[in-house]
N, C-alpha and C positions, 0 to 999 in steps of 0.2 A: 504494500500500500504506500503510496508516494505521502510522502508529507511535509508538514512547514514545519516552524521552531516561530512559537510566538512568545512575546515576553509579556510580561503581566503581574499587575501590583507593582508599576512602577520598575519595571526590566526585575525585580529581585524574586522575581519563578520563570521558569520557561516550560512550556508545554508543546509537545507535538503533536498535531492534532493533522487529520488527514487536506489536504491539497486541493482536492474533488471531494464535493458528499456533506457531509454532516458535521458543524462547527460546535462546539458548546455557544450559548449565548448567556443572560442577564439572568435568566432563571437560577443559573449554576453555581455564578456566584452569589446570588441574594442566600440561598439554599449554602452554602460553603460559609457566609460569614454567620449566619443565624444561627449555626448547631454549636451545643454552649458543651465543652467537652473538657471533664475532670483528669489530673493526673489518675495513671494508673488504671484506665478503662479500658475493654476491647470494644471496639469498634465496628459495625458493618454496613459495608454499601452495597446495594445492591445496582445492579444494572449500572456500573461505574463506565461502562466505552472504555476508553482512553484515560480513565484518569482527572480530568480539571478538577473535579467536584474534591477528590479524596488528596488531591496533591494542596488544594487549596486552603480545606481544613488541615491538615499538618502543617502548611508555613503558620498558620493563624492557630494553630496548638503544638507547637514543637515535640512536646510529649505523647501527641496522641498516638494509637496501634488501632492500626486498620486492615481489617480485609476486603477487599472488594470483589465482587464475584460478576462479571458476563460473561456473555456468552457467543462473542463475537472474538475470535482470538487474534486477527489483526490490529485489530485495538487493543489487546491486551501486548502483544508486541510494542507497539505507540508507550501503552503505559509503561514497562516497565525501562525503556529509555530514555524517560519523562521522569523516572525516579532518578535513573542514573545520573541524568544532567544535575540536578537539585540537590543529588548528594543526600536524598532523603532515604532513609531506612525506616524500620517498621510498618510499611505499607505492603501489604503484598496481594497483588494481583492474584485471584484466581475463575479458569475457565469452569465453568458450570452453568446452569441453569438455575433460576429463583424456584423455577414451579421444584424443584429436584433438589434440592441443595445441601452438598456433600460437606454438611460441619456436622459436629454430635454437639458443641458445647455451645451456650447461651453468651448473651451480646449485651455489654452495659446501654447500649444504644446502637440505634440503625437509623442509614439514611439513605433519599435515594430524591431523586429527578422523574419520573416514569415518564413513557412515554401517555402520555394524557389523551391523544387526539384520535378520536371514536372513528376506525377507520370506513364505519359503511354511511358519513356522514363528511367525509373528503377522501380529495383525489390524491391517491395512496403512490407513495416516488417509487416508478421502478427498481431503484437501487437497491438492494437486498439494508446495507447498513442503514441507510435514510428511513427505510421504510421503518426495519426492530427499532430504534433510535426514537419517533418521534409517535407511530403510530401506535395503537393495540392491536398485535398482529401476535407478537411472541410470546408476549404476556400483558393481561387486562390487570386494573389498577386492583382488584382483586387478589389477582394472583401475591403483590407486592404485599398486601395486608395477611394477606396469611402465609405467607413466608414473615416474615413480620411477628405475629403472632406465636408464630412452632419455635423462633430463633431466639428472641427479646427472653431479657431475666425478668421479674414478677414487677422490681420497681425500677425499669430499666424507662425509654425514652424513645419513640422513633420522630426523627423529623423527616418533614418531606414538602416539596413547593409542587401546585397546579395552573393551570390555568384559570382563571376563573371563567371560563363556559364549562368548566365541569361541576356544577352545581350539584350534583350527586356524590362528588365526592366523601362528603361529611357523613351522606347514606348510607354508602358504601362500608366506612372505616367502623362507624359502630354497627353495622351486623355483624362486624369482623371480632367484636366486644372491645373496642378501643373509646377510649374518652377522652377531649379536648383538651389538653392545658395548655396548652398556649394555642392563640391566632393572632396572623397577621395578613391584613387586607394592605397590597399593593395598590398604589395610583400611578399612573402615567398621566401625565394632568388630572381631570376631573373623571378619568376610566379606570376601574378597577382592571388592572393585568392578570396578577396574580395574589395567590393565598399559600402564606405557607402556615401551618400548624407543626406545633408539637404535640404527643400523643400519649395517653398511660395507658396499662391493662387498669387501672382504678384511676377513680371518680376524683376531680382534683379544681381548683378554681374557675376553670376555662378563661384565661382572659384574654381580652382581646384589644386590639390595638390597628392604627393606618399609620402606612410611610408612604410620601412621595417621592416617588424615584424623578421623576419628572416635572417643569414646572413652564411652562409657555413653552414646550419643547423642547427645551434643555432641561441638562441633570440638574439636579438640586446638591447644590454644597456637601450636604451630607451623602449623596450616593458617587462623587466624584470622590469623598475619601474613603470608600468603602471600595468603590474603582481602583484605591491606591493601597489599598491591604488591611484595611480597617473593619472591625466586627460593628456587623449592624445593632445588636444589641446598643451600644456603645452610644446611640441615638436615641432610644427608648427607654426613658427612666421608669415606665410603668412595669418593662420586664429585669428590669433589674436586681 
């Protein structure tokens, strides 16, 4: 798979991410700065690609250990060159399946990006990686919550960003028996983008909160230093 070397948070990460096909975008990082991560935890991401999301959280927790699991092994090649460059350890890559997922032991927290977009409701990219990447084709946002579910410890934590036309998804996560504690409604001006939430197996504040990522078109001061490697929490005193 051909690729770039892009630099990011200010040149101080680089990630290679593919040439042709499927980029990370704004999602990855909102998702990478929001997940709030303790010394001494393990870690899980699912449906990681290439890596942004999981190399991202490590520059922004130095301490953290992660595993990531897709299921596209060209991008897992991507990833694990993406550690090499960054000199990052304790991350490690592995090829599997979420519906299948070859761990026996439990995850102080999980996180992930899914692909959100309901494929018999758009026009689905030829591309084999475009398509598992953005579409539900490999696996429905289902799939993610009960991998989720079988993997998370009892008071562990799973974060994850959607779109907001997935208005189901909150349906979704408690049939799965998950419950709100943290939300956060993104704006792009006066448009809600996206939602990310954090999740418990039990019952817990739910709170909630908005950020604008955008403000007459341009970023907002605070998502230009979140651009530069700054944790969004860091802007929200209510989740603090």
């Amino acid at each position: 798979m051909e690729a770039r070397k892009d630099r990011f948070f200010r040149g101080k990460i680089r990630i290679l991410q593919p040439r042709k096909g499927y980029r990370f975008s704004l999602d990855t990082v909102l998702l990478a700065s929001w997940a709030e991560i303790f010394p001494e935890e393990l870690g899980l991401e699912l449906g990681g690609g290439f890596g942004p999301a999981s190399i991202m959280v490590k520059f922004l927790n130095p301490g953290a250990k992660i595993i990531s699991i897709d299921i596209i092994e060209d991008y897992l090649k991507l990833f694990k060159q993406s550690l090499s460059l960054n000199k990052f350890s304790e991350v490690y890559p592995v090829c599997g399946d979420i519906k299948l997922p070859p761990f026996k032991e439990k995850f102080n927290y999980i996180f992930f990006n899914p692909p959100y977009l309901e494929a018999n409701k758009y026009r689905v990219s030829p591309k084999r990686e475009i398509a598992l990447s953005k579409y539900e084709i490999g696996a429905k946002l289902e799939d993610f919550f009960l991998c989720s579910q079988s993997l998370l410890k009892k008071n562990g934590r799973v974060y994850f960003i959607v779109g907001s036309q997935r208005k189901d998804a909150e349906d979704i996560f408690k049939k799965m028996g998950f419950f709100t504690s943290e939300a956060l409604e993104i704006f792009d001006g006066n448009e809600e983008k996206f939602r990310i939430f954090t999740l418990r197996k039990e019952k817990s504040k739910g709170l909630i909160g908005k950020f604008k990522m955008k403000k007459g078109g341009k970023y907002t001061q605070e998502m230009k230093r979140i651009l530069e490697g700054e944790k969004l929490r860091k802007f929200l005193p209510e989740f603090s």
